[in-house]
mmCIF file as gemmi writes it, N, C-alpha and C atoms, coordinates in Angstrom:
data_model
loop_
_atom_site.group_PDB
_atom_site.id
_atom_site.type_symbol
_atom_site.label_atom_id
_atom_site.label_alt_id
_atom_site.label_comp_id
_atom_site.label_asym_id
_atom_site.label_entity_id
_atom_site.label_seq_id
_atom_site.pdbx_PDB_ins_code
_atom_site.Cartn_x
_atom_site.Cartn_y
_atom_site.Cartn_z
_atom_site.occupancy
_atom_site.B_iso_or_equiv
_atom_site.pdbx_formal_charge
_atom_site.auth_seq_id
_atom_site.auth_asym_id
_atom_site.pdbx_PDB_model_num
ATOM 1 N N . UNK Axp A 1 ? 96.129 96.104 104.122 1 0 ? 1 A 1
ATOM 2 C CA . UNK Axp A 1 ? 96.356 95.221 105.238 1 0 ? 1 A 1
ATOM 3 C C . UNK Axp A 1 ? 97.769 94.67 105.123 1 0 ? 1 A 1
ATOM 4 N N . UNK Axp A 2 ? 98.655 95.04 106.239 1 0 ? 2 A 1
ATOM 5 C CA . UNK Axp A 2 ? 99.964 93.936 106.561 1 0 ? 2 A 1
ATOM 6 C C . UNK Axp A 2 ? 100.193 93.241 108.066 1 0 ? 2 A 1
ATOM 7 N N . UNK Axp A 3 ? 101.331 92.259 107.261 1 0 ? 3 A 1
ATOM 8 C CA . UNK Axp A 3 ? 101.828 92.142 108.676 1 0 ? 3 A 1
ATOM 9 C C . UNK Axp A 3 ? 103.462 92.05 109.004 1 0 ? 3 A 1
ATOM 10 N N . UNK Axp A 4 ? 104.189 91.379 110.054 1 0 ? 4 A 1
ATOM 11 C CA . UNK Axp A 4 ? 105.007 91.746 110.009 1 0 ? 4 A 1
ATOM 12 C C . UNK Axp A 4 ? 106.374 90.935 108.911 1 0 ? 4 A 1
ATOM 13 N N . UNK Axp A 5 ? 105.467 90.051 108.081 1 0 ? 5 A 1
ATOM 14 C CA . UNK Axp A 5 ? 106.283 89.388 107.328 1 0 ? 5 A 1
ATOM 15 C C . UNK Axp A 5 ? 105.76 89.405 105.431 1 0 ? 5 A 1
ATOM 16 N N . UNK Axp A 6 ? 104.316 90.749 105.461 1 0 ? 6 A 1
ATOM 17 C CA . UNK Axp A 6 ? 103.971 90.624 104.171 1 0 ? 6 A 1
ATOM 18 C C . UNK Axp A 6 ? 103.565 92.275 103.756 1 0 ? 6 A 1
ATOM 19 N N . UNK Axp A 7 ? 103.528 92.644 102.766 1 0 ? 7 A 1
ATOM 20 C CA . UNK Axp A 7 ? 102.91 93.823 102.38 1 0 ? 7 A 1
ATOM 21 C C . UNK Axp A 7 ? 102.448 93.308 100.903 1 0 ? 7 A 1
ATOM 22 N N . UNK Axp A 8 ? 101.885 94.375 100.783 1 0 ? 8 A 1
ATOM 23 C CA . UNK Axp A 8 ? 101.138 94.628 99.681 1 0 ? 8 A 1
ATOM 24 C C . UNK Axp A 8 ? 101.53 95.751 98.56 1 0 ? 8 A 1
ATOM 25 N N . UNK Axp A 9 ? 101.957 95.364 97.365 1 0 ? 9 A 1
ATOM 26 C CA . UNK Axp A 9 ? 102.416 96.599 96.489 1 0 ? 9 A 1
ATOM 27 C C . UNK Axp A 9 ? 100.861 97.535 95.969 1 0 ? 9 A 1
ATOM 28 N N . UNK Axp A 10 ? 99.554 97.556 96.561 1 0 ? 10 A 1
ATOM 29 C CA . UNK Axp A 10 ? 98.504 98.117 95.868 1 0 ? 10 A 1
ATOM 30 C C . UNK Axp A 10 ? 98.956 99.975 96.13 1 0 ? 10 A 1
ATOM 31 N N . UNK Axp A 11 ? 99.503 100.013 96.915 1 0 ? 11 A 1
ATOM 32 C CA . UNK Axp A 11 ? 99.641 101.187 97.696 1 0 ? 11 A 1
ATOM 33 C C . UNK Axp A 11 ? 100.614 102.129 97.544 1 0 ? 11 A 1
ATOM 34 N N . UNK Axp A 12 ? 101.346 100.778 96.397 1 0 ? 12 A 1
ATOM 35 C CA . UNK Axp A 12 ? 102.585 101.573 95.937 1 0 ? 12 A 1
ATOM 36 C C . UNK Axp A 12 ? 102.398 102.792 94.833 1 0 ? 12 A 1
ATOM 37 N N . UNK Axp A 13 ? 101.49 101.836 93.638 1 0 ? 13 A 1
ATOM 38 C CA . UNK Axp A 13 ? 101.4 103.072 93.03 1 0 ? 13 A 1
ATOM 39 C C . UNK Axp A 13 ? 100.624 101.46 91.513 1 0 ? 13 A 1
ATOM 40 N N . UNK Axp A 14 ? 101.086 101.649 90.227 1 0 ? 14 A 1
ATOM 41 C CA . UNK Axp A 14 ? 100.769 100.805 89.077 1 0 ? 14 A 1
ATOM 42 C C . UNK Axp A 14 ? 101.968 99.774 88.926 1 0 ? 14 A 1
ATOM 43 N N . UNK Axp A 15 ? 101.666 98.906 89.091 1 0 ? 15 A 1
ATOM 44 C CA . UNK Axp A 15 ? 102.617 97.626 88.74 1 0 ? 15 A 1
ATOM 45 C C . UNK Axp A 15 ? 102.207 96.683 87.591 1 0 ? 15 A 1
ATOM 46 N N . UNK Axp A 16 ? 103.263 97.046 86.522 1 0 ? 16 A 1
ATOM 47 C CA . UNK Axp A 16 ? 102.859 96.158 85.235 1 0 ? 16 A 1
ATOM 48 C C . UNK Axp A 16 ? 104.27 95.646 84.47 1 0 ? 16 A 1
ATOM 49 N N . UNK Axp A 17 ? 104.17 94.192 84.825 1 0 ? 17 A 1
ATOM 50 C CA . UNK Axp A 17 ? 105.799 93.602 84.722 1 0 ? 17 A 1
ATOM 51 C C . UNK Axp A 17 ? 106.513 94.534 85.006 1 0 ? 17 A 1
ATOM 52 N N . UNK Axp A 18 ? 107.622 94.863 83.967 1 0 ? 18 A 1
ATOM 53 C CA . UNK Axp A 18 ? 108.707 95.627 84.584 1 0 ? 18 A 1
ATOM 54 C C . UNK Axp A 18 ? 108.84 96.926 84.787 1 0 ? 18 A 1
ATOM 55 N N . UNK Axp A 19 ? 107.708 97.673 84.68 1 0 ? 19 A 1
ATOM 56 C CA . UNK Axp A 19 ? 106.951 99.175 84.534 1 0 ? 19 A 1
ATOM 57 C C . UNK Axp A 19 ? 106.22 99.281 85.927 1 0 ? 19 A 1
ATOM 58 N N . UNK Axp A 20 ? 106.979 100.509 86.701 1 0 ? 20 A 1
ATOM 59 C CA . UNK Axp A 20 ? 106.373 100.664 87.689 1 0 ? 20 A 1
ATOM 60 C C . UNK Axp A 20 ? 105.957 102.343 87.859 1 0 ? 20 A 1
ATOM 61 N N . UNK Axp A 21 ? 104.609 102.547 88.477 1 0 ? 21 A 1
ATOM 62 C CA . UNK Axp A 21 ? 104.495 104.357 88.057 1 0 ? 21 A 1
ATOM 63 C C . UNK Axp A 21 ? 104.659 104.133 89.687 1 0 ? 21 A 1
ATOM 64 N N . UNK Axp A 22 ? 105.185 104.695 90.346 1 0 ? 22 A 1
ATOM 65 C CA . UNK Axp A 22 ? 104.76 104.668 91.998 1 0 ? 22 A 1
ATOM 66 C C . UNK Axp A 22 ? 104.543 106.004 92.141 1 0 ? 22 A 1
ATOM 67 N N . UNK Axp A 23 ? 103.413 106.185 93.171 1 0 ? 23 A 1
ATOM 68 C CA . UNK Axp A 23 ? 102.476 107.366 93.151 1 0 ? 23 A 1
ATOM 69 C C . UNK Axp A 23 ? 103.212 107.716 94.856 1 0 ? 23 A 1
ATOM 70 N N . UNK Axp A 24 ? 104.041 108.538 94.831 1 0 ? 24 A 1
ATOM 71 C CA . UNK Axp A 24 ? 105.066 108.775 95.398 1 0 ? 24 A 1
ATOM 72 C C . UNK Axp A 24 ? 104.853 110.336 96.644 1 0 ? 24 A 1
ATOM 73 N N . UNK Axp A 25 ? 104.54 110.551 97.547 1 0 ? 25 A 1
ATOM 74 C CA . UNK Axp A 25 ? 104.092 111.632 98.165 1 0 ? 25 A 1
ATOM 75 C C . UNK Axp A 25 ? 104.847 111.25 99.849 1 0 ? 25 A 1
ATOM 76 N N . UNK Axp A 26 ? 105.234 112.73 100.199 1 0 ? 26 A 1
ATOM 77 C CA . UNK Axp A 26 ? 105.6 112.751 101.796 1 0 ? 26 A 1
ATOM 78 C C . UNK Axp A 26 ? 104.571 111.988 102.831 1 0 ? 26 A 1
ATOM 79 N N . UNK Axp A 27 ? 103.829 111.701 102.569 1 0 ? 27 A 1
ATOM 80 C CA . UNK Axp A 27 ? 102.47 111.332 103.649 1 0 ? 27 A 1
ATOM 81 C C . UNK Axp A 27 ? 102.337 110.064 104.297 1 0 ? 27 A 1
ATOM 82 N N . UNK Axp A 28 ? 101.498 109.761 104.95 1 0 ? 28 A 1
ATOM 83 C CA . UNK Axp A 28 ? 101.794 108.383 105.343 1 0 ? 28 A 1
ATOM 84 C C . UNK Axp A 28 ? 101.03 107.312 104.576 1 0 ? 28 A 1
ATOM 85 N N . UNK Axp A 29 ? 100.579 105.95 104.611 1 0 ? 29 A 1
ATOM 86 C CA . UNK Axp A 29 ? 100.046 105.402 103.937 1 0 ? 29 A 1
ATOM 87 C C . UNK Axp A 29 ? 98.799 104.487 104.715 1 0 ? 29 A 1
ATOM 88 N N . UNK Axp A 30 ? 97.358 104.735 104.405 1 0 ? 30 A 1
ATOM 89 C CA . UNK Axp A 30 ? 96.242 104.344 105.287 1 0 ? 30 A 1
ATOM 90 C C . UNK Axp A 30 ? 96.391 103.058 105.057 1 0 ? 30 A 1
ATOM 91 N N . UNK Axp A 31 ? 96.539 102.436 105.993 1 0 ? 31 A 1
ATOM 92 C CA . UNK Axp A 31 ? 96.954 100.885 106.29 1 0 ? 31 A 1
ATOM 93 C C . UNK Axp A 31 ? 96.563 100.435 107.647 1 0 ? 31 A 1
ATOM 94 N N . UNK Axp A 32 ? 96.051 98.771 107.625 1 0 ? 32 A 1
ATOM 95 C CA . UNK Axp A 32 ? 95.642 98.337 108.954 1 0 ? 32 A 1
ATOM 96 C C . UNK Axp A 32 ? 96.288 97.484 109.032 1 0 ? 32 A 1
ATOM 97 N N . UNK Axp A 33 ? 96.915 97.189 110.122 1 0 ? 33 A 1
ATOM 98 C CA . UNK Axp A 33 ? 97.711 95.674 110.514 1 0 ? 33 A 1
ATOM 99 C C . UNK Axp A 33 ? 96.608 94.617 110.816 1 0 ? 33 A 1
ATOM 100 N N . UNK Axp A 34 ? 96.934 93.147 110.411 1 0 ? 34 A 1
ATOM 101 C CA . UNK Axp A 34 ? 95.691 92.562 110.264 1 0 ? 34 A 1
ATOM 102 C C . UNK Axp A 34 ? 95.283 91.954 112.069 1 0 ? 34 A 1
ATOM 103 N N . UNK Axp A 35 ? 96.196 92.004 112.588 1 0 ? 35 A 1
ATOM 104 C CA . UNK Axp A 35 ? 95.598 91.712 114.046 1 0 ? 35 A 1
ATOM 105 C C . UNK Axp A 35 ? 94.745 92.595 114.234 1 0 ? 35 A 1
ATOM 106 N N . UNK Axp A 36 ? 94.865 94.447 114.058 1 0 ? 36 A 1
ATOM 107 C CA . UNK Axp A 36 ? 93.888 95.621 114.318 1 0 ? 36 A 1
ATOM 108 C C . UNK Axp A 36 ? 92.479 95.194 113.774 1 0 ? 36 A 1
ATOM 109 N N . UNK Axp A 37 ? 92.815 94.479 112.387 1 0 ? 37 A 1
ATOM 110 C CA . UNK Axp A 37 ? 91.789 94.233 111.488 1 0 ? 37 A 1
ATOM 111 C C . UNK Axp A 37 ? 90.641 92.932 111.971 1 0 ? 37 A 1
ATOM 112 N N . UNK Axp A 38 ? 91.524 91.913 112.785 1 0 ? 38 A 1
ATOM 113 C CA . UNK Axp A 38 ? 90.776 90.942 113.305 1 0 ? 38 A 1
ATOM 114 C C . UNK Axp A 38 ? 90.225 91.21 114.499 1 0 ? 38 A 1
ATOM 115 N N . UNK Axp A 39 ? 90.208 92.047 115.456 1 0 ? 39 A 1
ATOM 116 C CA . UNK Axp A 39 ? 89.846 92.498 116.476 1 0 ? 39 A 1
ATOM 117 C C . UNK Axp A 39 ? 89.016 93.786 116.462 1 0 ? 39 A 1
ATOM 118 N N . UNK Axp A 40 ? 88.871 94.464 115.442 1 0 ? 40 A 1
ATOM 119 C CA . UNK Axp A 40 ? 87.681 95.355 114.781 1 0 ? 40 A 1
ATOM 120 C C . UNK Axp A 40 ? 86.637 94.419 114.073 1 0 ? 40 A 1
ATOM 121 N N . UNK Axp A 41 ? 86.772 93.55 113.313 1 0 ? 41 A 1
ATOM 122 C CA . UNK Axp A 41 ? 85.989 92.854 112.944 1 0 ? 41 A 1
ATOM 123 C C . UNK Axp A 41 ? 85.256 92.082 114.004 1 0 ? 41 A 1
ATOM 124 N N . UNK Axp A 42 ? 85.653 91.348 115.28 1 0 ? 42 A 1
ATOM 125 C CA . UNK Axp A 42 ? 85.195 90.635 116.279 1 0 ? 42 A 1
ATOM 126 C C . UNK Axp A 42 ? 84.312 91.739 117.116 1 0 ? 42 A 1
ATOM 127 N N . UNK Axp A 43 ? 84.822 93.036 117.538 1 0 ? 43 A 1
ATOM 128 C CA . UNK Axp A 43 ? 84.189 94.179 117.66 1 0 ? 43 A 1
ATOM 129 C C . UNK Axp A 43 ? 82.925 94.386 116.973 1 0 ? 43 A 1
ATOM 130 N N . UNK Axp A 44 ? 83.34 94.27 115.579 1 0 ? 44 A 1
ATOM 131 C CA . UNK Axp A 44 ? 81.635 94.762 115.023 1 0 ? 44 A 1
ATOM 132 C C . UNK Axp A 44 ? 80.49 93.602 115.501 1 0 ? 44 A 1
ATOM 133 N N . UNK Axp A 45 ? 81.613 92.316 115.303 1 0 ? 45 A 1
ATOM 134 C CA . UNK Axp A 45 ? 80.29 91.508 115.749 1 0 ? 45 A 1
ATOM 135 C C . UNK Axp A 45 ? 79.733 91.313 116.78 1 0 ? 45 A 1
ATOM 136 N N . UNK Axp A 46 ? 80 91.926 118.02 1 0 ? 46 A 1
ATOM 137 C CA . UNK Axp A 46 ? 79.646 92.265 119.357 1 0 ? 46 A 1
ATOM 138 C C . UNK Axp A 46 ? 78.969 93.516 119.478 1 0 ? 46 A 1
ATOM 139 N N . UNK Axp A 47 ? 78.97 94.29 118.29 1 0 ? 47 A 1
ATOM 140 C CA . UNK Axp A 47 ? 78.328 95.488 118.335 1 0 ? 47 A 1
ATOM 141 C C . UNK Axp A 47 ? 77.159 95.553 117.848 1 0 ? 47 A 1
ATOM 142 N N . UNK Axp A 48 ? 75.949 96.287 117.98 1 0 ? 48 A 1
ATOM 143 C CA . UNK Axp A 48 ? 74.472 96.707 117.355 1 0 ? 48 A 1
ATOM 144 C C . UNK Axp A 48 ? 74.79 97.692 116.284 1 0 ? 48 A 1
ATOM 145 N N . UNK Axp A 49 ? 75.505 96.89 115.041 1 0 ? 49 A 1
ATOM 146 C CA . UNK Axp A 49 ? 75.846 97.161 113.36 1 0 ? 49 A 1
ATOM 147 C C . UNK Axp A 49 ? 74.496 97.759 113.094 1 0 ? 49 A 1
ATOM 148 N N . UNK Axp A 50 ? 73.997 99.208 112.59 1 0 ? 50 A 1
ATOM 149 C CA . UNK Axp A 50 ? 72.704 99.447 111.935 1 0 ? 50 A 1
ATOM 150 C C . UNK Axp A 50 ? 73.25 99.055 110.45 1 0 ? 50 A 1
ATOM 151 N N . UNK Axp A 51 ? 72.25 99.07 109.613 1 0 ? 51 A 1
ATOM 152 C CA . UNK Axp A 51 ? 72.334 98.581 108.33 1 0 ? 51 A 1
ATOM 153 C C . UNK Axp A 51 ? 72.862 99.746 107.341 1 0 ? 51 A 1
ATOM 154 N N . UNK Axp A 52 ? 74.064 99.669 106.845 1 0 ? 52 A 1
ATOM 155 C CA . UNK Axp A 52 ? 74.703 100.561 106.039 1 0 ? 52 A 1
ATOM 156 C C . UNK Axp A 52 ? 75.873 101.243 106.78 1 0 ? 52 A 1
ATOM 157 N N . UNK Axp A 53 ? 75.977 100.908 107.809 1 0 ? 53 A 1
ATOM 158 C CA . UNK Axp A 53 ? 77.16 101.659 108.829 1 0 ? 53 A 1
ATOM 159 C C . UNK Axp A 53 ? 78.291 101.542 108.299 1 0 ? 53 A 1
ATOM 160 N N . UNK Axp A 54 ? 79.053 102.396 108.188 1 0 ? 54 A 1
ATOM 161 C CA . UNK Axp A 54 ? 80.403 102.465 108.021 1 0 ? 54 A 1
ATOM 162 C C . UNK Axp A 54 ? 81.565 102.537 108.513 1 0 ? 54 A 1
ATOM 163 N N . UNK Axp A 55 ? 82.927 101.284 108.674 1 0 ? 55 A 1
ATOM 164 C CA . UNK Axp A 55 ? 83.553 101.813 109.725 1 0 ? 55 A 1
ATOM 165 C C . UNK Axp A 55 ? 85.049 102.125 108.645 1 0 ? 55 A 1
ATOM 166 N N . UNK Axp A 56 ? 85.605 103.054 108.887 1 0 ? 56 A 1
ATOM 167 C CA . UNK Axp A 56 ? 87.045 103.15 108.379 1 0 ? 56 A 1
ATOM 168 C C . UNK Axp A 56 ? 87.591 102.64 109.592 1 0 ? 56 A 1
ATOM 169 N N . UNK Axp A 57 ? 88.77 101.289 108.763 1 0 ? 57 A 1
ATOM 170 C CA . UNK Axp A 57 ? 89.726 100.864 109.928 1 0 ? 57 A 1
ATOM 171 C C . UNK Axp A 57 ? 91.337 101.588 109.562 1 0 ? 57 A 1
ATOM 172 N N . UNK Axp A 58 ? 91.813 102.388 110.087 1 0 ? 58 A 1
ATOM 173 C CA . UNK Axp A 58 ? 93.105 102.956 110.117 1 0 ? 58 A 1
ATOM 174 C C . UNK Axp A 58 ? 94.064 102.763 111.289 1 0 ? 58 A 1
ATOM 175 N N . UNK Axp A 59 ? 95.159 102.079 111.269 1 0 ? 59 A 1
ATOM 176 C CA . UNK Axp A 59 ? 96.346 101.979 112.361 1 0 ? 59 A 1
ATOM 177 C C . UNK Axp A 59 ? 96.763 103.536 113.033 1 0 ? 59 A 1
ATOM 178 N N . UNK Axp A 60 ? 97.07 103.634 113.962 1 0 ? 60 A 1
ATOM 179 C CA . UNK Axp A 60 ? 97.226 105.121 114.684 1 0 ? 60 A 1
ATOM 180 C C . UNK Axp A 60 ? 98.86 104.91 114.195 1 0 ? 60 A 1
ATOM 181 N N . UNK Axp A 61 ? 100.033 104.169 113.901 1 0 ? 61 A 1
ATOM 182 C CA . UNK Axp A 61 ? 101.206 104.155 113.842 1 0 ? 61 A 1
ATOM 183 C C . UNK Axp A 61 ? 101.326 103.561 112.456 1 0 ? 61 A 1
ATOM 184 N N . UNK Axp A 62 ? 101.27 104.719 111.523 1 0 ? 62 A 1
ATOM 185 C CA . UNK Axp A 62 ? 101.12 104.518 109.785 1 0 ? 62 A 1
ATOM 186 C C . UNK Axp A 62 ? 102.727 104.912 109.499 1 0 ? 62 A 1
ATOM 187 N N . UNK Axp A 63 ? 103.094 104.043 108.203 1 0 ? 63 A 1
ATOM 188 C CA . UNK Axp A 63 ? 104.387 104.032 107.876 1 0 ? 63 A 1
ATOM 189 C C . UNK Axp A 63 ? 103.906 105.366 106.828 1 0 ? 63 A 1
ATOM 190 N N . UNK Axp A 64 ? 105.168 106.068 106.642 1 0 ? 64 A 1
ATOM 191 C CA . UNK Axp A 64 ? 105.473 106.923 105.491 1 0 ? 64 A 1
ATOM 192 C C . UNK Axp A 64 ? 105.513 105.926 104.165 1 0 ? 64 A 1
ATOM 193 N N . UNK Axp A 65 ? 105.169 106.613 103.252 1 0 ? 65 A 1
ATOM 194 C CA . UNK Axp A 65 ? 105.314 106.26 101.482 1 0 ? 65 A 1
ATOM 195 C C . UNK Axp A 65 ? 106.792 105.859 101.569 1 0 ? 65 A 1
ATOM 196 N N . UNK Axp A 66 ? 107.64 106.736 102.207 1 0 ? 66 A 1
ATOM 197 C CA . UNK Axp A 66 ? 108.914 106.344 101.298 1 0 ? 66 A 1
ATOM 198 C C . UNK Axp A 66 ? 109.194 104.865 102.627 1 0 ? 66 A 1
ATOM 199 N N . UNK Axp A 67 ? 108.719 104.742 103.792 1 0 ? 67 A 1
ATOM 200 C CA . UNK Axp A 67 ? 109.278 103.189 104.405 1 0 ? 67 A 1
ATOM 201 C C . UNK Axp A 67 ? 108.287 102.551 103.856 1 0 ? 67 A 1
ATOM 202 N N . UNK Axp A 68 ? 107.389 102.908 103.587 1 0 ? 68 A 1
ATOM 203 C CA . UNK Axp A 68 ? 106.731 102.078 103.018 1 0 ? 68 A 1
ATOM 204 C C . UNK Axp A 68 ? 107.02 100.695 101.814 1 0 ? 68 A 1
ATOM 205 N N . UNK Axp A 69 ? 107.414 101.948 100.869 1 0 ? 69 A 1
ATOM 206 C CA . UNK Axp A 69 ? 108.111 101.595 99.206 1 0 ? 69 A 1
ATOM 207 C C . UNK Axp A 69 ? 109.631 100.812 100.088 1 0 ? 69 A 1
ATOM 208 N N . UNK Axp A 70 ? 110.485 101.433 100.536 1 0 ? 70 A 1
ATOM 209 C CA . UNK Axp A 70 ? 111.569 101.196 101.317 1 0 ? 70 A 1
ATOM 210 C C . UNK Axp A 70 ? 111.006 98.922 101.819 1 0 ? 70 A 1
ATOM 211 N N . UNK Axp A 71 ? 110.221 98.762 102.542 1 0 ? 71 A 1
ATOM 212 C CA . UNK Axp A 71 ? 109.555 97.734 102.936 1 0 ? 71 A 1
ATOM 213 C C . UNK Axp A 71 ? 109.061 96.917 101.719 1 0 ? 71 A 1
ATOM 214 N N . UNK Axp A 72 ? 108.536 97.373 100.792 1 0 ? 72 A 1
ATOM 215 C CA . UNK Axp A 72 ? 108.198 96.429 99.426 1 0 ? 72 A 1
ATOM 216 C C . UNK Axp A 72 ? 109.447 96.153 98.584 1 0 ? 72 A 1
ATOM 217 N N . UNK Axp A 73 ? 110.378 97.361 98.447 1 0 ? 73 A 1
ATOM 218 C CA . UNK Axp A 73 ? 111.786 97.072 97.764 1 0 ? 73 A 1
ATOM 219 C C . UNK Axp A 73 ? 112.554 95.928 98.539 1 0 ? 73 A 1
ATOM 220 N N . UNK Axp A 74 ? 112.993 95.725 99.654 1 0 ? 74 A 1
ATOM 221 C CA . UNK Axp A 74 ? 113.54 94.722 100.56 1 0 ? 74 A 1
ATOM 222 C C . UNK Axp A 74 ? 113.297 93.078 100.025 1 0 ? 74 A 1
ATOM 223 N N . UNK Axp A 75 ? 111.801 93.256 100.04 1 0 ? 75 A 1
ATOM 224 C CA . UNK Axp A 75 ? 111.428 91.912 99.664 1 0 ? 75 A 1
ATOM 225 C C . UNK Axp A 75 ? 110.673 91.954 98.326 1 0 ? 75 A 1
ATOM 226 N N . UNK Axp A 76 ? 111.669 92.526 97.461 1 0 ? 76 A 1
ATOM 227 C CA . UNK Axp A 76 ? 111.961 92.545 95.926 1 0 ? 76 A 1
ATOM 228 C C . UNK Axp A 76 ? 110.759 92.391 95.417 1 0 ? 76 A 1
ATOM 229 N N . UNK Axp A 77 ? 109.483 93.19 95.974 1 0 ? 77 A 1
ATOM 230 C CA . UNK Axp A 77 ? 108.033 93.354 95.302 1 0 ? 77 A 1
ATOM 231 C C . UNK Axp A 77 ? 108.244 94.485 94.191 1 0 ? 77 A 1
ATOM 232 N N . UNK Axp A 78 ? 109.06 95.323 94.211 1 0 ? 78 A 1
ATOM 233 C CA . UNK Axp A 78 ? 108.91 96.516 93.277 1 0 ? 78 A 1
ATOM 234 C C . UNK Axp A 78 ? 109.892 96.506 92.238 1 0 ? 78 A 1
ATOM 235 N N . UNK Axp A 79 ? 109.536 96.74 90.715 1 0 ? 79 A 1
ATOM 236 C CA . UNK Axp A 79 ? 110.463 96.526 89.696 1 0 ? 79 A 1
ATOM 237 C C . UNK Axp A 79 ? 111.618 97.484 89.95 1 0 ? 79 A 1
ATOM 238 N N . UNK Axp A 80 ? 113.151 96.963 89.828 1 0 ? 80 A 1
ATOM 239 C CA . UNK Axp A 80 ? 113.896 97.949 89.813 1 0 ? 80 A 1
ATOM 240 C C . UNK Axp A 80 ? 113.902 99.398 89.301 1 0 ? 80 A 1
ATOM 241 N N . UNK Axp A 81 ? 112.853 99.679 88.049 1 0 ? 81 A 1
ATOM 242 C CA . UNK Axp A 81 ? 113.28 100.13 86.92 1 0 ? 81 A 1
ATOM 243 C C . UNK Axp A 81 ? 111.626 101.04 87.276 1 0 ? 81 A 1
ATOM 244 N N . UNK Axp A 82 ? 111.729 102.386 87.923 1 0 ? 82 A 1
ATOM 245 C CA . UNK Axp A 82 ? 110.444 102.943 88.352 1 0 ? 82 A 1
ATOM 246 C C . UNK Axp A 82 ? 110.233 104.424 87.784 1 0 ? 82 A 1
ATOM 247 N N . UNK Axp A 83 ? 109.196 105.106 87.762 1 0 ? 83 A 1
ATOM 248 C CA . UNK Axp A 83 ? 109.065 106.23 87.303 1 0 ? 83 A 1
ATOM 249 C C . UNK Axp A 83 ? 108.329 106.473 88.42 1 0 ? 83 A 1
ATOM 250 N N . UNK Axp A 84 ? 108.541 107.649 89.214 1 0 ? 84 A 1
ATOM 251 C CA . UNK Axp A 84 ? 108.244 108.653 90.651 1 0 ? 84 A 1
ATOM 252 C C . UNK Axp A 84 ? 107.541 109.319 90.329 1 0 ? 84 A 1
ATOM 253 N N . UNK Axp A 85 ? 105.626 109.677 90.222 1 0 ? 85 A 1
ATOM 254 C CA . UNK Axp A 85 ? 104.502 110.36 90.125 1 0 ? 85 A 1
ATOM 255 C C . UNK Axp A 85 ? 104.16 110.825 91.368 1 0 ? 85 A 1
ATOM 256 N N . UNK Axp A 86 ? 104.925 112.028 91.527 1 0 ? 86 A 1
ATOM 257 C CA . UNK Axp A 86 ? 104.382 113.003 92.696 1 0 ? 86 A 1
ATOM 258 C C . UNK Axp A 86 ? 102.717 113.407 92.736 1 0 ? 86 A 1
């Protein structure tokens, strides 16, 4: 989950103090913006939920790994000092 003033390094890859493995691939990254997220949630609760249902919430306009990482580096979430695990 982001928004337009926060991310999350889970997605990056292992973050441990100054040791970073970032799990590094061309692809995009499954992420929901949290307005998508609050308005799927208000959705379910207007909906006839059977018990165990499952919904994957995914944004149709997903950032790539590298804007991604690019977006966490900016606002100095990611240790300078990284090792790239394709």
């Amino acid at each position: 989950m982001y928004d337009s003033k926060r991310l999350i390094s889970a997605r990056a890859g292992v973050i441990k103090g100054p040791l970073c493995l970032v799990a590094f691939h061309e692809g995009n990254v499954p992420t929901v913006e949290v307005t998508g997220l609050a308005r799927a949630i208000l959705n379910a609760c207007e909906r006839d939920v059977h018990d165990g249902e499952i919904m994957h919430l995914v944004d149709d306009n997903l950032p790539s790994q590298r804007e991604y990482l690019a977006g966490l580096q900016r606002r100095g979430m990611l240790p300078s000092w990284r090792i790239l695990v394709p």
